[in-house]
C-alpha positions as CSV (number, residue, x, y, z in Angstrom):
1,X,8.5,-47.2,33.5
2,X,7.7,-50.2,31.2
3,X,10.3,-52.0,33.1
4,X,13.5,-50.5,31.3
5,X,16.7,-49.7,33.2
6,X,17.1,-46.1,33.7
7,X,19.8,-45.6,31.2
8,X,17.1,-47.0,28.3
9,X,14.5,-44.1,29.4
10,X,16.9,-41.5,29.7
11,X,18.0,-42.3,26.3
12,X,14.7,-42.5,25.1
13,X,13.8,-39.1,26.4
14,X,16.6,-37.3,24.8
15,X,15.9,-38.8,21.6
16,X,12.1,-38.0,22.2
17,X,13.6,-34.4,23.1
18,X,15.5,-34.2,19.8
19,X,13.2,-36.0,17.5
20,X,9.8,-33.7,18.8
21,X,10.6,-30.5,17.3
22,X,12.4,-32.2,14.4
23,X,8.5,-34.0,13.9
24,X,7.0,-30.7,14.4
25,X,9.0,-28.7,11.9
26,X,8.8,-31.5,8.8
27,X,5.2,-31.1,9.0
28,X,5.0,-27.7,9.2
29,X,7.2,-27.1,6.3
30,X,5.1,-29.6,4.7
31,X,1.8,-28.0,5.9
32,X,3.0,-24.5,4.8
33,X,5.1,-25.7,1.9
34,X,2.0,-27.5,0.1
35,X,0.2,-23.5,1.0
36,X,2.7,-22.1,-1.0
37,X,2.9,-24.5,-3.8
38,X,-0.8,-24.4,-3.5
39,X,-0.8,-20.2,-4.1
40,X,1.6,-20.1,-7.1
41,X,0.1,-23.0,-8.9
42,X,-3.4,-20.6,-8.8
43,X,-1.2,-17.9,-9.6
44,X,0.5,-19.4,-12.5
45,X,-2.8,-21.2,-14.0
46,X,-5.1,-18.4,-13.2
47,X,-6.7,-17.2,-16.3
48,X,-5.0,-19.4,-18.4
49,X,-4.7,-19.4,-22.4
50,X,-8.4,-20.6,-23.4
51,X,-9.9,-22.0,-27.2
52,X,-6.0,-22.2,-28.5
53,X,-4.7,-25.3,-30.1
54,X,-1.0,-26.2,-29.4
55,X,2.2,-26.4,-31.4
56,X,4.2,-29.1,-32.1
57,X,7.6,-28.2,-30.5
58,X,9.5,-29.2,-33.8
59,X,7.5,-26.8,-35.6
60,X,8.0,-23.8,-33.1
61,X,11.6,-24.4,-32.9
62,X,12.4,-24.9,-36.1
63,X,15.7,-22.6,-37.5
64,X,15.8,-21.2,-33.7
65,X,18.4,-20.8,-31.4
66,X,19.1,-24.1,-30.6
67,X,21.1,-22.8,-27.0
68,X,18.0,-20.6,-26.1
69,X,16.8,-22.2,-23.1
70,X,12.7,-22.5,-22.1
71,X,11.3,-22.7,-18.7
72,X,9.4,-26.2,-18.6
73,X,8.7,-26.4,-14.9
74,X,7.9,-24.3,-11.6
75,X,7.9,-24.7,-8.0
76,X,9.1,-24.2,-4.4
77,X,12.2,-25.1,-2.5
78,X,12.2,-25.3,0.8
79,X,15.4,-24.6,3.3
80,X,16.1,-25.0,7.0
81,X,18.4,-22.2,8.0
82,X,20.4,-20.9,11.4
83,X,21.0,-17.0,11.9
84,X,23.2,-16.1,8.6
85,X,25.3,-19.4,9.4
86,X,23.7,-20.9,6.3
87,X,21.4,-23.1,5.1
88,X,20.2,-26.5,4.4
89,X,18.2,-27.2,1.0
90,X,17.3,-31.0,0.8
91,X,16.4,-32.3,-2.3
92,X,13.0,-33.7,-1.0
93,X,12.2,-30.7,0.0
94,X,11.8,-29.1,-3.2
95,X,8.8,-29.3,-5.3
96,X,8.2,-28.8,-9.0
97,X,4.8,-28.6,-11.1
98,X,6.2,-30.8,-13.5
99,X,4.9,-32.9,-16.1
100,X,5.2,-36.0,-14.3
101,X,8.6,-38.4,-14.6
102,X,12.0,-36.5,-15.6
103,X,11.6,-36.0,-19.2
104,X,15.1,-34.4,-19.8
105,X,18.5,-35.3,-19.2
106,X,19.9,-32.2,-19.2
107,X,17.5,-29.6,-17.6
108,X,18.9,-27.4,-15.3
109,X,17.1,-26.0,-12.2
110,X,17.1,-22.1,-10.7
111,X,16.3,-21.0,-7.8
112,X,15.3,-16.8,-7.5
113,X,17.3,-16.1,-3.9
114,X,14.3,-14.3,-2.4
115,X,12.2,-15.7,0.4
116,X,8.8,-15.7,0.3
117,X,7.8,-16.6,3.5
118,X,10.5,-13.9,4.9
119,X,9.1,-11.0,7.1
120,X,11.3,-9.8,9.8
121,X,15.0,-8.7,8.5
122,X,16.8,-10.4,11.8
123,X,16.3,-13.9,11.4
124,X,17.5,-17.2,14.0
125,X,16.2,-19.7,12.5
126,X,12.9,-21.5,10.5
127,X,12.5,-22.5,7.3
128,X,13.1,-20.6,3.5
129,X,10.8,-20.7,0.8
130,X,12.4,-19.8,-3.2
131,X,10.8,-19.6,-6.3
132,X,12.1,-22.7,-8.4
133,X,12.1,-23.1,-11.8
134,X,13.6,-26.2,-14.6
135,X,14.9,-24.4,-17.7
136,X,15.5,-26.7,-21.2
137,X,17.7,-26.1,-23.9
138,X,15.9,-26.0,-27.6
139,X,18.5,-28.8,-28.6
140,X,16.9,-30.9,-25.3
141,X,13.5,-29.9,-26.6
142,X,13.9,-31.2,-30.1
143,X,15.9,-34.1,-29.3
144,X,13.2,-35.6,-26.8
145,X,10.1,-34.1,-29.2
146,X,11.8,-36.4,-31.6
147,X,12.3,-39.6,-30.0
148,X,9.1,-39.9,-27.9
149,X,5.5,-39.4,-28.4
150,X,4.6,-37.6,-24.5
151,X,3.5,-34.1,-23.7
152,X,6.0,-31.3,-22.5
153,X,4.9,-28.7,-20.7
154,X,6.2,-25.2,-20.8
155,X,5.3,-22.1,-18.6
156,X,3.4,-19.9,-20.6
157,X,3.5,-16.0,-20.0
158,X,3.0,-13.6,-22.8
159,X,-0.1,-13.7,-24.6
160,X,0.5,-12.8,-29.0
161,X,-0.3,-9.6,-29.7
162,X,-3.0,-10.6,-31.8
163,X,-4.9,-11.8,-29.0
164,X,-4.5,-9.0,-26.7
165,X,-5.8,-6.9,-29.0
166,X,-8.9,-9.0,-29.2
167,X,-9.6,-9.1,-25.6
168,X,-10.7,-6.7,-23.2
169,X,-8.0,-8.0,-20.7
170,X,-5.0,-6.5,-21.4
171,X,-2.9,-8.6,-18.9
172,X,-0.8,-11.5,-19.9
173,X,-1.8,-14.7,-18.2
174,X,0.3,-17.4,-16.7
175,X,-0.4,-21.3,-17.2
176,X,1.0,-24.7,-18.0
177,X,0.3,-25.1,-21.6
178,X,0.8,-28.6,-23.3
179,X,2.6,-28.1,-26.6
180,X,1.6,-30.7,-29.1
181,X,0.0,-29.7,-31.9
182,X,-1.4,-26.1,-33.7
183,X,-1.5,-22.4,-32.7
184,X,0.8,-21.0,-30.2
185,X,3.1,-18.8,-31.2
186,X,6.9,-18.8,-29.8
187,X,6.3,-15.6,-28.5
188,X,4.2,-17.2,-25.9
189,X,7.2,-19.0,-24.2
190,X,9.3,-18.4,-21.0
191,X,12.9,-18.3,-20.2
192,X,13.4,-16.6,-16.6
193,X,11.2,-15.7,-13.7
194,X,11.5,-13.4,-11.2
195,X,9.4,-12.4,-7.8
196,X,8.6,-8.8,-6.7
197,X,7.4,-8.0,-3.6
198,X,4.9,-4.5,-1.9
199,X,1.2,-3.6,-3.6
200,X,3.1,-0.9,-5.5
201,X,5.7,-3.2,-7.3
202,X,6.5,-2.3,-11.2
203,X,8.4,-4.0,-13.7
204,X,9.6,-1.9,-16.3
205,X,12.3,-3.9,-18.0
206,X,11.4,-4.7,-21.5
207,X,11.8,-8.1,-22.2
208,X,9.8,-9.3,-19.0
209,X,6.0,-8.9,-17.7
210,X,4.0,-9.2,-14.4
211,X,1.0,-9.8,-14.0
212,X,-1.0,-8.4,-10.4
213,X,-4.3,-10.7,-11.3
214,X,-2.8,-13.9,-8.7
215,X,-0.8,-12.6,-6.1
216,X,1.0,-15.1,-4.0
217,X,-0.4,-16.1,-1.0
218,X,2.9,-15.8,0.9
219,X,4.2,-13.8,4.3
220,X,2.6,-10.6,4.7
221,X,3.8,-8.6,1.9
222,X,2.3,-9.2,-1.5
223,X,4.8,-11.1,-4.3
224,X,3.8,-10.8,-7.8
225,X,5.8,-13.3,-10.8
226,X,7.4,-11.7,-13.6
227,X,8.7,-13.7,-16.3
228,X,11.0,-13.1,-18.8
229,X,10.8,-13.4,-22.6
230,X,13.5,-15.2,-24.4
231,X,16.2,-12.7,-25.8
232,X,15.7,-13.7,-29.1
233,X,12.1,-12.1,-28.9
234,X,13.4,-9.1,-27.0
235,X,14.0,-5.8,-29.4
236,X,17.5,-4.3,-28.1
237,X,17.8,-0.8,-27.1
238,X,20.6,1.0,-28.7
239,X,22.7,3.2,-26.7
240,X,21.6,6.5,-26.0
241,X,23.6,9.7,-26.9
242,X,23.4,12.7,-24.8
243,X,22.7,15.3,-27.5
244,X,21.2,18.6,-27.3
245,X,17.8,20.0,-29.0
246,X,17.4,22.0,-31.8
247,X,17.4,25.1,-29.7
248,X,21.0,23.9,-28.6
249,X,20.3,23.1,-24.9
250,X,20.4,20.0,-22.6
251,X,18.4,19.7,-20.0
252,X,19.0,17.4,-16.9
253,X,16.6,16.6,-13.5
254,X,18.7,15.7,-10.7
255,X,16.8,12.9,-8.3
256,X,17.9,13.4,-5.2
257,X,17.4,11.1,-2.2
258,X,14.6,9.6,-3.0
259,X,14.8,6.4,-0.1
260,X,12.4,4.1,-1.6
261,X,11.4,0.5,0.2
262,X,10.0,-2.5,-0.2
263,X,6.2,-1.8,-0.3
264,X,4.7,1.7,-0.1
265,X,7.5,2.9,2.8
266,X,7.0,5.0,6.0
267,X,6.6,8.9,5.3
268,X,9.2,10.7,7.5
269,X,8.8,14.5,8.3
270,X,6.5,15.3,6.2
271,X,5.9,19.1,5.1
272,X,3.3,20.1,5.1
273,X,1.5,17.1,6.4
274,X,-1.1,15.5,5.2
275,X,-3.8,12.7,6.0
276,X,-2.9,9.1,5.3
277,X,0.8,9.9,3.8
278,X,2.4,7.0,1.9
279,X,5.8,7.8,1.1
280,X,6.7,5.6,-1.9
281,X,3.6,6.7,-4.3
282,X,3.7,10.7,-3.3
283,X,7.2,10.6,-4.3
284,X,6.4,8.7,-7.9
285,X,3.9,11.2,-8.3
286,X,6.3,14.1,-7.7
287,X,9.0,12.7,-10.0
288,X,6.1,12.4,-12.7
289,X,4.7,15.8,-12.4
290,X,8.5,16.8,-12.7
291,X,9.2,14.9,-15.8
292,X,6.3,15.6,-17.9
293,X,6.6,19.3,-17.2
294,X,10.6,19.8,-18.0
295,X,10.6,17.4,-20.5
296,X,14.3,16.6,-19.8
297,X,17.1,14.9,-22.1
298,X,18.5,13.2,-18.9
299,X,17.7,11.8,-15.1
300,X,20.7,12.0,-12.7
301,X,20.1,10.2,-9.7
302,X,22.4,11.3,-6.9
303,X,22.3,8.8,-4.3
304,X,20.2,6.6,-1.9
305,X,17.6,6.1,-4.2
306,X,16.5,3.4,-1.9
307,X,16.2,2.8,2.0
308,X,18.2,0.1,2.0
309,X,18.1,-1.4,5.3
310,X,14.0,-1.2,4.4
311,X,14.3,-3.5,1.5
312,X,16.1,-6.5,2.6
313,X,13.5,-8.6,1.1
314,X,14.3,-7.4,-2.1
315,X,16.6,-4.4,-3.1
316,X,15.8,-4.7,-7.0
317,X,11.6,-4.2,-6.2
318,X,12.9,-0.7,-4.7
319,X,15.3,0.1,-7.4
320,X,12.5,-1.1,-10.2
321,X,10.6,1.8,-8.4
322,X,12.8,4.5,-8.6
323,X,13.3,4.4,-12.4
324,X,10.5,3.1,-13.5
325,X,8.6,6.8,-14.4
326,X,12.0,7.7,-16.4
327,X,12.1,4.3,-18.1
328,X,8.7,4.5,-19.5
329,X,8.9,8.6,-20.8
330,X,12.0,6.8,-22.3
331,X,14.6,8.8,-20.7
332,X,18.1,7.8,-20.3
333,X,19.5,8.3,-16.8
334,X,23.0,8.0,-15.3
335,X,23.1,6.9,-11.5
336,X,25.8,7.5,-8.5
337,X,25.5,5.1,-5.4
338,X,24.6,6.4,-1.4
339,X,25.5,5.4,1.5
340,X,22.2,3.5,2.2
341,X,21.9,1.7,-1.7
342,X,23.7,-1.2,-0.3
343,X,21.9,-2.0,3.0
344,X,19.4,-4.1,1.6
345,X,19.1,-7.6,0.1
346,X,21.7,-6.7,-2.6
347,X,25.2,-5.2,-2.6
348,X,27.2,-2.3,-4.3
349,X,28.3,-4.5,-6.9
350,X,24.9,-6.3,-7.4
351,X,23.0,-3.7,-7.5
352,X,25.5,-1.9,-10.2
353,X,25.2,-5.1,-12.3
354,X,21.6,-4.9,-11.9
355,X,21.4,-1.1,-12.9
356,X,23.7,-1.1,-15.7
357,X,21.1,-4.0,-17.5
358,X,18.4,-1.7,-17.3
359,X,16.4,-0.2,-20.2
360,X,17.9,3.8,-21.2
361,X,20.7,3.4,-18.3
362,X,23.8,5.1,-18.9
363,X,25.6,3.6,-15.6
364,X,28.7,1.9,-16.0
365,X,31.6,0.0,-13.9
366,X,34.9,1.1,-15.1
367,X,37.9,-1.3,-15.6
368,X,38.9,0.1,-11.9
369,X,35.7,-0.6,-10.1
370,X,36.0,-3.3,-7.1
371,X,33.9,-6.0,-5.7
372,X,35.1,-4.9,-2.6
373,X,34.5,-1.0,-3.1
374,X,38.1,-0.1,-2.4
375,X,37.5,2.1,-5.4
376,X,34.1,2.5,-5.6
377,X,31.5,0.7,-8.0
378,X,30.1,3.4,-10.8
379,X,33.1,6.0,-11.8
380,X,32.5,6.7,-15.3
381,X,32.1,9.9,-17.7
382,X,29.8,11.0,-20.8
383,X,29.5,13.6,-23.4
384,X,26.8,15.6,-24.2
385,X,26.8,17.2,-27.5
386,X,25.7,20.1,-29.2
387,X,22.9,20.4,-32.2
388,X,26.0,19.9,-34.8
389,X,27.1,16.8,-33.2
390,X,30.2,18.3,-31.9
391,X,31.3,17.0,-27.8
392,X,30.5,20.3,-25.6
393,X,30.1,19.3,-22.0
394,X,31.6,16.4,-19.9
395,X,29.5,14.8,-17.2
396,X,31.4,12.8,-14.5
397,X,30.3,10.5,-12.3
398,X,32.1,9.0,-9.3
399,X,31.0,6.5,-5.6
400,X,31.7,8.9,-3.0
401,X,31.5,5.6,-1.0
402,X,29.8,5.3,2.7
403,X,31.7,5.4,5.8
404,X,34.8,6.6,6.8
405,X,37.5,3.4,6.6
406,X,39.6,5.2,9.5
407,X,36.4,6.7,11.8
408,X,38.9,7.3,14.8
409,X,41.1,9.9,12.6
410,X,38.5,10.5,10.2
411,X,35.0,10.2,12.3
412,X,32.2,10.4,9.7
413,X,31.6,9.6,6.0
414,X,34.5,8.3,3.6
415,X,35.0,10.2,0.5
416,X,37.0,10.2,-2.9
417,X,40.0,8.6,-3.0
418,X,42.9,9.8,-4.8
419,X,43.7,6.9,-7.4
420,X,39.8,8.2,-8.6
421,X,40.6,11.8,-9.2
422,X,43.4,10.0,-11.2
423,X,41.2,7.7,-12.9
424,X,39.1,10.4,-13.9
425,X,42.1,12.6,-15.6
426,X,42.9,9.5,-17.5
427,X,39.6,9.7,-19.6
428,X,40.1,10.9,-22.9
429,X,38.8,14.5,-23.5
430,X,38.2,15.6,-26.9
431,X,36.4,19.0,-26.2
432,X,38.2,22.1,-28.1
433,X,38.5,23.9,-24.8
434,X,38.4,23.3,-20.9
435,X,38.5,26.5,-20.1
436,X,35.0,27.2,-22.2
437,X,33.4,23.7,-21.6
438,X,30.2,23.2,-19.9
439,X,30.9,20.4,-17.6
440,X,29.7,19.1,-14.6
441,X,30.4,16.4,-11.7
442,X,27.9,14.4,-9.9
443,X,28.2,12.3,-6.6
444,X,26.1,11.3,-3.1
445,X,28.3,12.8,-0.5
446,X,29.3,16.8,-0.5
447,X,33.0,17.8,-0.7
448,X,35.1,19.5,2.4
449,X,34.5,22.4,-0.1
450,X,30.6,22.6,0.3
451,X,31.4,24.3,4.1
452,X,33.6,27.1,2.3
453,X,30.9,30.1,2.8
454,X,33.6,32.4,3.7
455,X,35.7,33.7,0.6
456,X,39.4,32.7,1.4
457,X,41.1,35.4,-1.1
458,X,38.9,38.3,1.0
459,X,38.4,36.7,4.4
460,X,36.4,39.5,5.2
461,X,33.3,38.3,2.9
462,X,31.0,35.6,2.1
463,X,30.7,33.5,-1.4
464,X,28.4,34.2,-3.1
465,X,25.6,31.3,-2.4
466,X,21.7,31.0,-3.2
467,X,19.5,28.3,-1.2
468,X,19.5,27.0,2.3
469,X,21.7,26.0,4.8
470,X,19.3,24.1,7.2
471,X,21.6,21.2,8.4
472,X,25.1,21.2,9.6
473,X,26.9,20.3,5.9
474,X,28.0,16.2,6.4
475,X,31.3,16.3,4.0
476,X,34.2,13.5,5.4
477,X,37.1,14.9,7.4
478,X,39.9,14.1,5.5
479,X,40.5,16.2,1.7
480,X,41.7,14.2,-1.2
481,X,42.3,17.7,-3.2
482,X,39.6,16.5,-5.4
483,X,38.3,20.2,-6.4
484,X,41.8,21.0,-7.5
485,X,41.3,17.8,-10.1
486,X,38.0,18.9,-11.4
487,X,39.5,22.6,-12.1
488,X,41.7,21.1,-14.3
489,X,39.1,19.1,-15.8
490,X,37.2,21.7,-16.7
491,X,34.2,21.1,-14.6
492,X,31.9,24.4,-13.5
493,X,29.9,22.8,-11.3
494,X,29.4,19.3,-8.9
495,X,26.0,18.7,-7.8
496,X,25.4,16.1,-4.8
497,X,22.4,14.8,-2.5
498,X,23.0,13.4,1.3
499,X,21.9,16.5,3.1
500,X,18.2,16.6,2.2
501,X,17.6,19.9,3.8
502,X,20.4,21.8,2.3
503,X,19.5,23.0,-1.6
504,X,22.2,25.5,-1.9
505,X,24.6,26.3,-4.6
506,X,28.1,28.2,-3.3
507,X,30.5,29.6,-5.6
508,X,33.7,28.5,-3.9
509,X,37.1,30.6,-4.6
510,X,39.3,28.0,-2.8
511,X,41.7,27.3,-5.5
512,X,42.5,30.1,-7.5
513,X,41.5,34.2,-7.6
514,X,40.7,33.9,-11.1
515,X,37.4,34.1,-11.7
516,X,37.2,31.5,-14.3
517,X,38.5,28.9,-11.9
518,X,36.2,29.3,-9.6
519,X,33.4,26.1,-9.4
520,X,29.9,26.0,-7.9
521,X,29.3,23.0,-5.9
522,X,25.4,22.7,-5.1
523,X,23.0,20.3,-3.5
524,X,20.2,18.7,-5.2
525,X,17.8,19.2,-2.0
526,X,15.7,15.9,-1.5
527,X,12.7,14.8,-3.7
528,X,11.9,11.7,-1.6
529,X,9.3,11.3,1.4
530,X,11.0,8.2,2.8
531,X,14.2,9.8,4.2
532,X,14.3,12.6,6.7
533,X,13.5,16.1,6.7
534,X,12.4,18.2,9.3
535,X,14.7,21.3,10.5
536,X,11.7,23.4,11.1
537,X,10.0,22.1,8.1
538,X,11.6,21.1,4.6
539,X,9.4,20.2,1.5
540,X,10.5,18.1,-0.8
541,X,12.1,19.3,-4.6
542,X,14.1,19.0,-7.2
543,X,16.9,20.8,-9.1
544,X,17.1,20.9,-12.4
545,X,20.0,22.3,-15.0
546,X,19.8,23.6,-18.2
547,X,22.9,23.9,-20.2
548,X,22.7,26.3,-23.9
549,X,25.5,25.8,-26.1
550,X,24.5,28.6,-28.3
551,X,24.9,31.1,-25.3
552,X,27.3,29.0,-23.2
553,X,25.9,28.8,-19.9
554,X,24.3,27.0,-17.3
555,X,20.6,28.3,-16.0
556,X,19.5,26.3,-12.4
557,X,16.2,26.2,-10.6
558,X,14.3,24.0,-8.3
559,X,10.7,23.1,-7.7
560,X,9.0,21.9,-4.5
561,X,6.2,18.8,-4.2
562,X,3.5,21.8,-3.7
563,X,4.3,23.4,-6.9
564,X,5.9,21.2,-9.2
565,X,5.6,23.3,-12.5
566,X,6.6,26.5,-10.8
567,X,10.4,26.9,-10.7
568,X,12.6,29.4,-8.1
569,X,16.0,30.1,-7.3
570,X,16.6,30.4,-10.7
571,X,20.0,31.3,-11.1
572,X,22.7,31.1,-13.9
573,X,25.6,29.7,-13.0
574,X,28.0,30.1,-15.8
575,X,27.8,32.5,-18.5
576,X,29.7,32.7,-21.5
577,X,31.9,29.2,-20.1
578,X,32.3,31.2,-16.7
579,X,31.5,31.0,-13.6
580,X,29.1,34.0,-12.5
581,X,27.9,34.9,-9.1
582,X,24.4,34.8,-10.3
């Protein structure tokens, strides 16, 4: 063969063997990277600003915050990655629309960590596509404006007010706008941008928009932009206070379970059935009907509001979802973590980061919470007070965690752990009285409590209990005593999720004889379609509580997807600050 010694061609051929698929790959990352590029430049320049003169950047930026940084270019990077071993992001891979040469010496680039061209959760290996984006300093801005006479580019995102109003088109647009000389406003400009993924994607944060005109031609699920407008244009919310009505009563929905995904999810079990099922929307429209016909002062989300293993494209899309009907009725909401939250793209302590950023959430990390959820991620406690201001019922919240840590001695779920209880006692209380208070404790996974149907002062009878027992009651083996905590905190009730076919409330006597120490631990039932049901047939519902501070008690009901304005097992709980058997 061309008259080479053997040892040349067998060389050759293994280079030939190496080099092939290297060939092959570079051009189809270049082939399918200049598709992308190609999608979210139409996306981005789609419908773009039209009849506007531009501002001179001195002009727009004068007075302003001089470390407020504005997004000047967008783009795609590209990365070559192995299994979860890591990845390998070359520089000449990655592709900006810029504005031609480097303009600025001190831009710096961002890249949002979500693949585009992603579609299987298992990968071996391929190529990674990210949104990129170059961010600029004002101080950059105006120091370049002012020494040169070339055009800068900025992305362009939210239309002024006064043009919306003028145009049919309510949407804001997306475009490279040259900013030179007269018109637009600083409202217009850009200073983060996001990607969310599924047909049914929201954005309800306030300081950003997305527009659905351009999606991006990427993968098989549709990806919308967001962007984000710069903080100093975003109006702050102030924090919420939990505070009764002028009739003297609080009202809270639980949301249990709701298992949301990326994209419109998989309807599981459903009861009754219906044609063409899709989860994610059915179970929006049940929370809806829910909210607008209670009308409560606050959403308590119990757990597993998202299938996580089902969004590992993007766990914030999912979460976006599942309070995105509370956060636009302007409802705050408190939230405990499941055990499936954290399967997806973004962990327990991302997602409470996430969460606690939100618009009307009252979700915390304590000085306690771990990285590591040792301790859990989201033990925290407010007040709700009464019509004259005064603090008359303490809500709790705490991570009843996933998995047992010991599954050979403790097979199952994990549960509380005792340096929590302890945590909790350490909050300061400043009601008048435990013993009359109004309290209640929420988490995902039931106490060894919730199986305590026989009474143990009279063995010979049943606690009293209203709602069903369809499913075999999934509390962890081992007892951290935490009842015997929340007794002395005062607290007349814990409500939970995990077991979506069990709804039940049981007034357990475990502790004490004494009537008044006596606590009702209930189950929220399950509102959403994308977890499991079944058991012979289980709609979907919700619970809802209503404390009065005038008569001191607690009234509880549910309502079921069928029937969402018409409330049973209506049962009060506590009367006068005690316990009642309903």
């Amino acid at each position: 063969m061309l008259g080479l010694p053997k040892r040349y061609i067998r060389t050759l051929v293994i280079l030939l063997f190496f080099l092939f698929p290297v060939a092959i790959v570079r051009f189809w990352v270049h082939w399918y990277d200049l598709g992308v590029r190609s999608s979210i430049r139409i996306a981005i320049k789609e419908g773009g600003i039209k009849d506007q003169d531009n501002l001179k950047l001195l002009d727009v930026f004068k007075n302003k915050d001089l470390k407020q940084k504005y997004v000047t270019s967008v783009g795609i990077s590209t990365c070559l990655y192995v299994g979860n071993f890591g990845e390998f992001c070359p520089s000449f891979l990655r592709h900006l629309m810029s504005h031609g040469p480097k303009l600025f010496a001190q831009s710096e680039l961002h890249t949002v960590r979500k693949d585009l061209s992603r579609s299987r959760k298992l990968r071996l290996a391929g190529t990674a596509h990210y949104l990129t984006y170059e961010t600029v300093e004002v101080s950059e801005l105006i120091t370049f404006l002012s020494h040169s006479q070339e055009t800068v580019f900025a992305v362009d995102g939210f239309r002024p007010q006064a043009e919306q109003a003028a145009t049919s088109n309510p949407e804001f647009v997306f475009s490279l706008q040259s900013l030179t000389s007269d018109s637009v406003a600083q409202s217009d400009f850009v200073s983060e941008i996001d990607v969310l993924f599924g047909s049914d994607s929201v954005e309800p944060r306030l300081d950003w928009h997305m527009s659905k005109k351009s999606p991006l031609a990427v993968g098989k699920e549709p990806k919308f932009i967001t962007m984000r407008k710069p903080s100093s244009l975003v109006k702050t919310l102030t924090q919420h206070r939990l505070q009764a009505n002028e009739e003297n009563t609080f009202k809270i929905v639980q949301l249990a379970d709701l298992h949301f995904s990326v994209g419109e999810g998989k309807c599981r079990d459903e009861f009754p059935e219906t044609d063409n099922c899709r989860a994610d929307p059915k179970t929006v429209s049940f929370i809806e009907k829910v909210l607008d016909s209670e009308k409560p002062q606050l959403v308590v989300f119990t757990g597993d509001q998202i299938m996580g293993d089902e969004c590992y494209l993007d766990s914030a899309t999912a979460l976006l979802k599942a309070v995105n009907s509370v956060i636009s009725r302007r409802i705050p909401y408190a939230m405990v973590w499941g055990n499936h939250d954290d399967e997806g793209s973004l962990d327990r302590w991302q997602l409470s980061q996430f969460v606690e950023g939100l618009p009307y959430s009252l979700f915390k990390t304590s000085e306690r919470d771990t990285k590591d959820n040792s301790f859990g991620v989201g033990n925290y406690m407010h007040y709700v007070y009464d019509k004259n201001d005064n603090p008359a019922s303490v809500l709790y919240f705490l991570d009843a965690h996933k998995y047992s840590p010991n599954p050979k001695a403790y097979p199952g779920y994990d549960w509380i752990k005792e340096e929590q209880w302890s945590f909790m006692q350490g909050f300061e209380n400043t009601l008048e009285s435990q013993e009359d208070s109004l309290s209640m404790a929420f988490f995902h996974i039931p106490l060894p409590e919730y199986v305590n149907f026989r009474s143990k002062n009279s063995p010979d009878y049943d606690n009293p209990m209203i709602g069903n027992l369809k499913e075999g009651v999934t509390a962890p083996r081992y007892n951290s005593n935490g009842i015997k905590i929340l007794r002395q905190l005062g607290v007349k009730i814990t409500s939970v999720g995990h077991d979506h076919c069990n709804d039940y409330c049981l007034l357990d006597d475990s502790q004490s004889p004494a009537n008044e120490d006596k606590i009702w631990l209930c189950f929220g039932g399950a509102a959403g379609e994308g977890g499991y049901a079944g058991y012979g047939g289980t709609e979907r519902r919700i619970r809802v509580y209503q404390l009065d501070f005038s008569e001191r008690s607690i009234v509880t009901w549910k309502v079921l997807n069928s029937s969402p304005t018409s409330p049973f097992d209506v049962q009060v709980l506590v009367n006068d600050g005690v316990p009642r058997t309903g």
